[in-house]
C-alpha positions in Angstrom: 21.0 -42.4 195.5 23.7 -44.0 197.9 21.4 -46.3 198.9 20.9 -47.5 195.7 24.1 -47.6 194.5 25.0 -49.5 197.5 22.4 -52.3 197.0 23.5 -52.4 193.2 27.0 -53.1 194.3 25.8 -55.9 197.0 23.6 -57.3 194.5 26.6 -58.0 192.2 28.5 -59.3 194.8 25.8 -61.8 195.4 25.6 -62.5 192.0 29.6 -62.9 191.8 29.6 -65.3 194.6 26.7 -67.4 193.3 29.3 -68.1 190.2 31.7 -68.8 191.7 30.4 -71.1 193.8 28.7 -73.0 190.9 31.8 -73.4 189.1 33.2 -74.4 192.2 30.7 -76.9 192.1 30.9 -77.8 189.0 34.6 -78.2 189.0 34.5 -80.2 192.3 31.6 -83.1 191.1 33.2 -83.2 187.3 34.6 -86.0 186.0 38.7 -86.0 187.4 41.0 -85.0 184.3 44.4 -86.1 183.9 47.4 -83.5 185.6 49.7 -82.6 183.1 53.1 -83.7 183.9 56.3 -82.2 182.6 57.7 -83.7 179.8 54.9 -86.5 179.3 53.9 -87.4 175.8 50.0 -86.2 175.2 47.5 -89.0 175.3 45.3 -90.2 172.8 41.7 -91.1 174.1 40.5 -94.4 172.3 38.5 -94.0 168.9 36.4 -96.0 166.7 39.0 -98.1 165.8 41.2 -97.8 169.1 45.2 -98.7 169.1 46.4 -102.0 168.2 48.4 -103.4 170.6 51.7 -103.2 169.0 50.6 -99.7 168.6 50.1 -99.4 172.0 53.5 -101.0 172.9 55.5 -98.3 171.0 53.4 -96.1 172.5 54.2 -97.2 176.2 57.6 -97.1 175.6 57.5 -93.3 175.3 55.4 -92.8 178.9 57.4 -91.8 181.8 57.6 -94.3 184.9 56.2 -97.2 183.3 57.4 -100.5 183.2 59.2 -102.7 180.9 58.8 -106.0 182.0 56.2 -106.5 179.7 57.5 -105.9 176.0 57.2 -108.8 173.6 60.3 -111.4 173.3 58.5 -114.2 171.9 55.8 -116.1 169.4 53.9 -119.0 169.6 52.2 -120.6 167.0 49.2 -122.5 167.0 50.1 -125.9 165.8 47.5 -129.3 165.6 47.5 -131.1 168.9 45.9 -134.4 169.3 44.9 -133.6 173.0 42.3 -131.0 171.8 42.0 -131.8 168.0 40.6 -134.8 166.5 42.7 -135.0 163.1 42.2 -136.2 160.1 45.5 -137.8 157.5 45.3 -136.7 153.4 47.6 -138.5 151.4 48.1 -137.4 148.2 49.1 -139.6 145.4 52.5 -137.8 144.6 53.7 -134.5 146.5 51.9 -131.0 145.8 53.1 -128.3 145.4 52.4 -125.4 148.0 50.8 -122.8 145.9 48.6 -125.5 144.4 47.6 -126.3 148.1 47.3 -122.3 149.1 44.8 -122.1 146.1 42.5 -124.8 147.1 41.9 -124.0 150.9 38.6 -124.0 152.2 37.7 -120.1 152.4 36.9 -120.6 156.2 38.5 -122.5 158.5 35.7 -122.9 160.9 33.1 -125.7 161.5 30.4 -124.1 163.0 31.7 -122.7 166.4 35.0 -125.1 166.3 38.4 -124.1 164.1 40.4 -126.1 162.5 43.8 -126.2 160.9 45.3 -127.6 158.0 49.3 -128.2 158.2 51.6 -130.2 155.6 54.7 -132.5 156.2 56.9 -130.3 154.1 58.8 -133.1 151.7 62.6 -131.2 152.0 62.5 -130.1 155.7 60.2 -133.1 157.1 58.6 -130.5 158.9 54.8 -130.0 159.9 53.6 -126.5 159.2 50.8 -124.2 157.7 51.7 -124.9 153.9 53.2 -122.1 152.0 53.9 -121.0 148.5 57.4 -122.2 146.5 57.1 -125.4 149.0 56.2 -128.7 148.5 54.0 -131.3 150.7 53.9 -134.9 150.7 51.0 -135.3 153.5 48.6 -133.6 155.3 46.4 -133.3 158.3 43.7 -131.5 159.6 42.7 -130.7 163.0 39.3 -129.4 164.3 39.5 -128.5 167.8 36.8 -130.8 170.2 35.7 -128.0 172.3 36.2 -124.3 173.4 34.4 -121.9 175.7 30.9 -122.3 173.2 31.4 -126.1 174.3 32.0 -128.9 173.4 31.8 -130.4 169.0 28.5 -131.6 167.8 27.8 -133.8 164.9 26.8 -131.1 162.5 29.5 -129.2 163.5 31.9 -132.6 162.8 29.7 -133.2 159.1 30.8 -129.5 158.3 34.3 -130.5 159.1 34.0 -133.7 156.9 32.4 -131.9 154.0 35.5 -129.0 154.0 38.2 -131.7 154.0 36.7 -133.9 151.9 36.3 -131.2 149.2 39.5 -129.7 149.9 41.3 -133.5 149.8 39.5 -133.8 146.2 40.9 -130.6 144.6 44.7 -132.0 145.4 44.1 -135.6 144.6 44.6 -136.8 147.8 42.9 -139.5 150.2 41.6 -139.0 153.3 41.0 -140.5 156.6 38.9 -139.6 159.2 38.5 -140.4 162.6 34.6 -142.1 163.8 32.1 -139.3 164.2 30.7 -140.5 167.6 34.1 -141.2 168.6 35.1 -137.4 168.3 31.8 -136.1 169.9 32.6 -138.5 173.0 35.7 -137.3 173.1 34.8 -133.8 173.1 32.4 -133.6 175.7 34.8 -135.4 178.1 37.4 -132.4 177.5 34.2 -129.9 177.6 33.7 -131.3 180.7 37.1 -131.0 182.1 37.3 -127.6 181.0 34.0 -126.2 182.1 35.1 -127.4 185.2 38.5 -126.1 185.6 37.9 -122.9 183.8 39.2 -119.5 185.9 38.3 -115.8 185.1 39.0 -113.5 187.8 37.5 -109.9 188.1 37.7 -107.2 190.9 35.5 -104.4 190.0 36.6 -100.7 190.9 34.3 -98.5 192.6 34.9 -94.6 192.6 34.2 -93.8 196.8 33.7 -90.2 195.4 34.1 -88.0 192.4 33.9 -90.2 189.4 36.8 -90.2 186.5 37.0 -89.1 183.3 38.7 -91.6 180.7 41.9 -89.8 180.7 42.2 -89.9 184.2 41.8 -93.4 184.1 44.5 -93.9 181.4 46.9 -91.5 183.3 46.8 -93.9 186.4 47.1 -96.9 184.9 49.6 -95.8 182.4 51.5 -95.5 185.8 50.9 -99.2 186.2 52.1 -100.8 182.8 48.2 -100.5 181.5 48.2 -99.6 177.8 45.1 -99.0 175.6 43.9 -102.1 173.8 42.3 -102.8 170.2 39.2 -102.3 171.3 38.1 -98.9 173.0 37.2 -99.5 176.7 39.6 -101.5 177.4 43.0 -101.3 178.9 45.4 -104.4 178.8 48.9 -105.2 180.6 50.2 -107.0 177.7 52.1 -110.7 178.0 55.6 -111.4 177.5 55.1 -113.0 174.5 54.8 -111.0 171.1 50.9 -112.2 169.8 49.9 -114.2 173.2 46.5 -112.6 175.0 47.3 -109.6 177.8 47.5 -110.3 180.9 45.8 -108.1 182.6 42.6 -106.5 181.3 40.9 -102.9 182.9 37.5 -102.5 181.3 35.1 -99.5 181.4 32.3 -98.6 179.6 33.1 -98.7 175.9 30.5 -95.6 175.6 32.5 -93.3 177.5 35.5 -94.3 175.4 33.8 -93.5 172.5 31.5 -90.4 173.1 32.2 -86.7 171.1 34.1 -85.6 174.6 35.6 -88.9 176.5 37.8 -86.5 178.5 35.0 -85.5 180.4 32.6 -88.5 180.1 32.1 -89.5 184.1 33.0 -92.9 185.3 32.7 -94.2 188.5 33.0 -98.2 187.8 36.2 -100.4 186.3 36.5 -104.2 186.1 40.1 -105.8 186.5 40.0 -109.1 184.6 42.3 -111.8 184.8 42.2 -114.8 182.5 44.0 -117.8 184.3 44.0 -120.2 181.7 45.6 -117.1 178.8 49.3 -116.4 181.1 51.4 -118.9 182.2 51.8 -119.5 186.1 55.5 -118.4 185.8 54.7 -115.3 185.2 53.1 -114.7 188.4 49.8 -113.4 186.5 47.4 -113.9 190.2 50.6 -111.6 192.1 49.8 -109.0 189.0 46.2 -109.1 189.3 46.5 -108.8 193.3 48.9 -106.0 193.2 47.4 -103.5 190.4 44.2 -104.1 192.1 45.6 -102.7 195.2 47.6 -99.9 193.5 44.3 -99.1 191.3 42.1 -98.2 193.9 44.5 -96.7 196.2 45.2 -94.2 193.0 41.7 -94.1 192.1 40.4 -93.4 195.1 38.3 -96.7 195.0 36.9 -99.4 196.8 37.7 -103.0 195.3 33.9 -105.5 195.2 33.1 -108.3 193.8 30.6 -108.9 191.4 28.0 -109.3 194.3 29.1 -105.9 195.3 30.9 -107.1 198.3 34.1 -105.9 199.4 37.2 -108.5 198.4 39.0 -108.1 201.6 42.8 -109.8 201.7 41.7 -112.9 203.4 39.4 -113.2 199.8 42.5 -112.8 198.1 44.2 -115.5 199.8 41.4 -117.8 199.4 41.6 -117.4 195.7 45.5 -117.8 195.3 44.9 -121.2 197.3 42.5 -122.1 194.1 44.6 -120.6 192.1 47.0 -123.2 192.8 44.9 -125.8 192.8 43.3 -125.0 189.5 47.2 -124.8 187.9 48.0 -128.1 189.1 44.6 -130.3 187.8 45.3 -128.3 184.4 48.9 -129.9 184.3 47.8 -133.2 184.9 46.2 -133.2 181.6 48.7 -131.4 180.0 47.0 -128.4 179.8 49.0 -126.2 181.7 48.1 -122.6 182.1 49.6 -120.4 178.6 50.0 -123.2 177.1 49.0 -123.3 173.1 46.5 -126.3 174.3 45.0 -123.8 177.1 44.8 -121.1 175.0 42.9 -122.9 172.5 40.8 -124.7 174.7 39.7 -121.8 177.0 39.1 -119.5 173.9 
């Protein structure tokens, strides 16, 4: 009977250790989870419709050690250029009224793959601008941007364009003036073919060197970092300066983690830090941002940084790049296209 008893008691023992040991396991492979830190705000994992990034912004302002150097200060609008547009004059018989104008927009502004704007010379201010309601316009023009990251405008594209104006001239009684078809296309694929060729987005990919994360891990070391979730889920943005201008910085991860029934403990072990020169102005040092939280990233991650070869980007890579880097910035000037510009932005969108 002592025997017995004996090996019933080793037996649980043996049991006992083998659960332990798998939880230990379990525990130690798992996903990482964020550490709860005193007095932090809980996180929100992203959702179906994710935060919007003035959302995020307040949101940012309320995490502990993160910086501020980021928070909107100013807007840009996008306005008709003749470096990227090719425009078209309407000239109405007598000036229109605003909410006439508002009423008889085309219902897209898009030929095919190109925008295009519509602006009036407001008759009391003598300023161009996006015509609005209690105002009154005594010209017009229209601008449909040449070329963009889908390349460069085609003729049906420019027809499309034509037939949208025209219509739109006819419903305020106004003339208009367009510029030659085949001139426009020429003049698109010469800026299609400066862009394509002086177009710059860099990406260092994370990879885990051991246990994998979990999404709120990832959030909780980049929050750390001035990362706050974007509009779309997967996707984590250093925002711009500028209230409305494109991040700065993008972290991207696999939007099905982000949006699985448990992304706390949905394993990741790959992140992709995007930079997209042409978006931030070269002021703001975006390269030196990019560079850094790179380096800060997978020293807090426990990663390795690659690129998308799968070869490690060692600091003479990095180098090499900033000399491009500079080199890029200073070809986009000399067409007046500099980096964060409205022109760039619209160009390399």
């Amino acid at each position: 009977m002592t025997l017995t008893v004996a090996l019933a008691m080793l037996a649980g023992l043996v049991l006992l250790a083998v659960v332990v040991h798998s939880a230990w396991a379990a525990r130690k492979n798992g996903p990482r989870l964020p550490q709860p830190q005193a007095g932090e705000s809980p996180r929100l994992e992203p959702t179906l419709t994710g935060l919007g990034d003035d959302a995020a912004l307040e949101q940012a302002t309320a995490l502990p050690d993160m910086p501020l150097r980021h928070l909107a200060v100013t807007r840009r609008a996008a306005r008709i250029d003749a470096l990227i547009d090719a425009i078209a004059t309407l000239t109405p018989e007598q000036p229109v009224s605003g909410d006439m104008v508002l009423a008889h927009m085309p219902p897209t502004r898009r030929a095919g793959g190109k925008p295009f704007h519509i602006e009036g010379l407001n008759a009391e201010t003598g300023e161009w601008e996006f015509p609005r309601a209690g105002q009154r316009y005594g010209e017009f023009q229209a601008g449909l941007q040449m070329a963009n990251r889908q390349g460069a405008v085609n003729e049906i594209e420019y027809s499309e364009f034509v037939q949208k104006i025209q219509a739109f001239a006819d419903a305020i009684g106004a003339g208009v003036d367009f510029p030659d078809m085949l001139d426009v296309v020429a003049r698109a694929r010469e800026l299609d073919a400066f862009s394509s060729q002086h177009d710059a987005q860099l990406g260092a990919v994370l990879v885990s060197n051991s246990v994998a994360w979990s999404v709120g891990y990832i959030q909780q070391c980049a929050g750390r970092h001035g990362f706050v979730p974007g509009s779309v889920p997967g996707r984590l943005v250093m925002p711009s300066n500028e209230e409305g201008a494109p991040p700065m910085l993008v972290l991207s991860f696999d939007h099905n983690a982000a949006l699985a029934d448990d992304p706390g403990h949905a394993a990741l072990r790959e992140l992709t830090l995007s930079l997209d020169v042409p978006q931030t102005p070269e002021s703001a040092e975006p390269f030196a941002a990019w560079h850094e939280s790179a380096r800060r990233l997978a020293d807090d991650l426990d990663a390795t940084l690659v690129d998308d070869e799968a070869q490690p980007i060692t600091l003479h890579a990095f180098a090499a790049i900033g000399q491009e880097m500079q080199r890029l910035y200073r070809a986009l000037e000399s067409r007046d296209l500099a980096a964060g510009s409205t022109a760039a932005r619209r160009l390399f969108s």
